[in-house]
N, C-alpha and C positions, 0 to 999 in steps of 0.2 A: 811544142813545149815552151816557147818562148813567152805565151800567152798567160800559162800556168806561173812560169817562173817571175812575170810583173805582177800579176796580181797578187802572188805570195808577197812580195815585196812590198806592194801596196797596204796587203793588211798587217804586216808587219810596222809599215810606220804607223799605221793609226794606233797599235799597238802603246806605243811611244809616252812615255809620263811626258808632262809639261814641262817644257824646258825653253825659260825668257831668250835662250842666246842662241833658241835654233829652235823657232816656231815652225811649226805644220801649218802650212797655208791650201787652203783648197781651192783652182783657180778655173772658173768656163768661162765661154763667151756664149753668147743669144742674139738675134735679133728683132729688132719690132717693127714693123713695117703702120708707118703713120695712116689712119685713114680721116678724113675731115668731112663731116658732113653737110651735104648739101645744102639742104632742109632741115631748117632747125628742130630737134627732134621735139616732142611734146612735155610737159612736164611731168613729174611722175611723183605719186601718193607714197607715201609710207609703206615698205612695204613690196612698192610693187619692183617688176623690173623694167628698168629702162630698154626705150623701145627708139629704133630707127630705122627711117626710110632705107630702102631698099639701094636708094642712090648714092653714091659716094663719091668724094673725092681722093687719090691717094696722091700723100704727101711726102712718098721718099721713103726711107730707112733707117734708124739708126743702131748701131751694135751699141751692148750692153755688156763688162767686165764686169765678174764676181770675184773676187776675195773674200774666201770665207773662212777664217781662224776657228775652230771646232771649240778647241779644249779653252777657250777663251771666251765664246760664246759670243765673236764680233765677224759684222759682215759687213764690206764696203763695195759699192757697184759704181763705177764708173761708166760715159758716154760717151762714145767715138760716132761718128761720119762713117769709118769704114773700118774692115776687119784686116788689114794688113799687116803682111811684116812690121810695118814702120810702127800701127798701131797697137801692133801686141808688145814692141821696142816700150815704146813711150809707157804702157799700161806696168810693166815691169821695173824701169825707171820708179813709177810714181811708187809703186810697190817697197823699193827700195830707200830713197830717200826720202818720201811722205809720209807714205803710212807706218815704217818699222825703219828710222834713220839711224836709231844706235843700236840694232840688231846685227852681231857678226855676220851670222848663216840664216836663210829661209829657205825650209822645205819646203819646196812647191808641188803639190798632185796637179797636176793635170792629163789631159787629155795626149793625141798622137798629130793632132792638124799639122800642118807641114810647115804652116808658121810658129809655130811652137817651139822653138829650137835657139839657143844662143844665138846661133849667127843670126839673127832676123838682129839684131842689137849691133851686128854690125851694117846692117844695111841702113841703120837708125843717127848714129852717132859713129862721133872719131873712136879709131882704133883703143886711145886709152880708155876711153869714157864707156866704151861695151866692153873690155875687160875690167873696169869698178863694177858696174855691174855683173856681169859674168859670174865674177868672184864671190858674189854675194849669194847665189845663187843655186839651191842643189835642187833639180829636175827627178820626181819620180812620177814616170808615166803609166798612166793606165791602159791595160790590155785592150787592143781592137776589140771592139761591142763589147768592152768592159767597162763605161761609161757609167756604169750603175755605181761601180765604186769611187765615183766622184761628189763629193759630202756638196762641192759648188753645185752641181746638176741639181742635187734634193732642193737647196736653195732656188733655186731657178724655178721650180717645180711650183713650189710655196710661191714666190711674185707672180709666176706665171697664172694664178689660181688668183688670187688676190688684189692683184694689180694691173697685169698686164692684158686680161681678159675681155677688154673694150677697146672701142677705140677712140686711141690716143692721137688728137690732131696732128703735132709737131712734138719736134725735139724739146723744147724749151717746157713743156707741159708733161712731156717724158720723164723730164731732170727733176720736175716738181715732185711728180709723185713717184718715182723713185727714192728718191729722200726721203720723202716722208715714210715710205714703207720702211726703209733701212733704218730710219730711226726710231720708228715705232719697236721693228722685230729686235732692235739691238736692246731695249729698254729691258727689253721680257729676260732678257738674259739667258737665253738658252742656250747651255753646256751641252756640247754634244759628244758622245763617247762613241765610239765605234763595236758595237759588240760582236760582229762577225769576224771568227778568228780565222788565224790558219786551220787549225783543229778544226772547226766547223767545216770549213771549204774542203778538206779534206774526206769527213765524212759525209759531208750533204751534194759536195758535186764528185763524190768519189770516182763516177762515170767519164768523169776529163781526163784523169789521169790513168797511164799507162800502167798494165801489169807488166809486172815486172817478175822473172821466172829467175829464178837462182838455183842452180846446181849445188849438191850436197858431196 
């Protein structure tokens, strides 16, 4: 029941009108794994698709943060080394006093990863300094294999198809066209609304939930 009971909760904030003093932020993490090629590939016509040797070299890893504002219709993707407590700390931080610094409250969706938790903020920063953050802060998580109702994941989706689809040497070429695509998609301005209610969940996965027998 617990499952049913976050997801309801989940569609219930997408639910939510626009509100400047307590945005819905939609947040995942990805990784890309660099490959570099050996053999410089051939050049390619108009048209065609680009083609590479069989041979590779690989160059590491680097994780990928999404913030995605829906009803705003703004997405910001940041690059980390690695996926850590420390770095989901830092990624939250930036969240907080970069991207929305005169913002009281953000509602964040995300995910259940085990760094996903306030305290990873205290593994990060002094005690004061993860509770400024903390405070800023309200966590609604999505249900185990409920990852579909993370509006960050559809983003990811979209780069993942668009951008991320090749291979990308290094980190530094990563950051390039990561930008660029986040600048690109933000231009277009796409407002996203969430149309899947509770109502709906209720009659279309009516199979999740329990019957319920009531004596007369």
């Amino acid at each position: 029941m617990l499952l049913l009971c976050q997801m309801e909760q989940v569609l219930d904030v997408y639910q939510r009108p626009y509100d400047s003093e307590n945005p819905v932020v939609c947040f995942d993490e990805t990784n890309k794994q660099h490959i570099k090629d050996v053999i410089e590939s051939l050049p390619t016509r108009e048209g065609d698709v680009a083609k590479h040797d069989s041979e590779y070299e690989r160059g590491g890893t680097s994780n990928l943060f999404m913030f995605f504002e829906p009803l705003a219709g703004r997405r910001y993707v940041t690059i980390a080394n690695r996926r850590t407590a420390v770095d989901f700390a830092d990624a939250m931080k930036h969240l907080v006093d970069d991207l929305y610094p005169s913002t009281p409250k953000i509602t964040v969706v995300l995910d259940n990863l085990n760094t996903h938790t306030k305290a990873s903020l205290y593994k990060a920063f002094k005690p004061e300094e993860a509770r400024r953050i903390g405070d800023r802060l309200i966590f609604e998580f999505t249900p185990k294999r409920g990852s579909w109702l993370n509006m960050a994941e559809c983003e990811f989706s979209v780069l993942s198809r668009q951008c991320l689809s090749r291979r990308i040497p290094d980190r530094t070429t990563l950051i390039k066209e990561v930008q660029a695509w986040t600048k690109y998609r933000n231009e277009k301005t796409v407002v996203t609304s969430w149309q899947f209610t509770i109502k709906n969940a209720r009659t279309k996965l009516k199979n999740l939930y329990p019957e319920i027998k009531t004596s007369i």
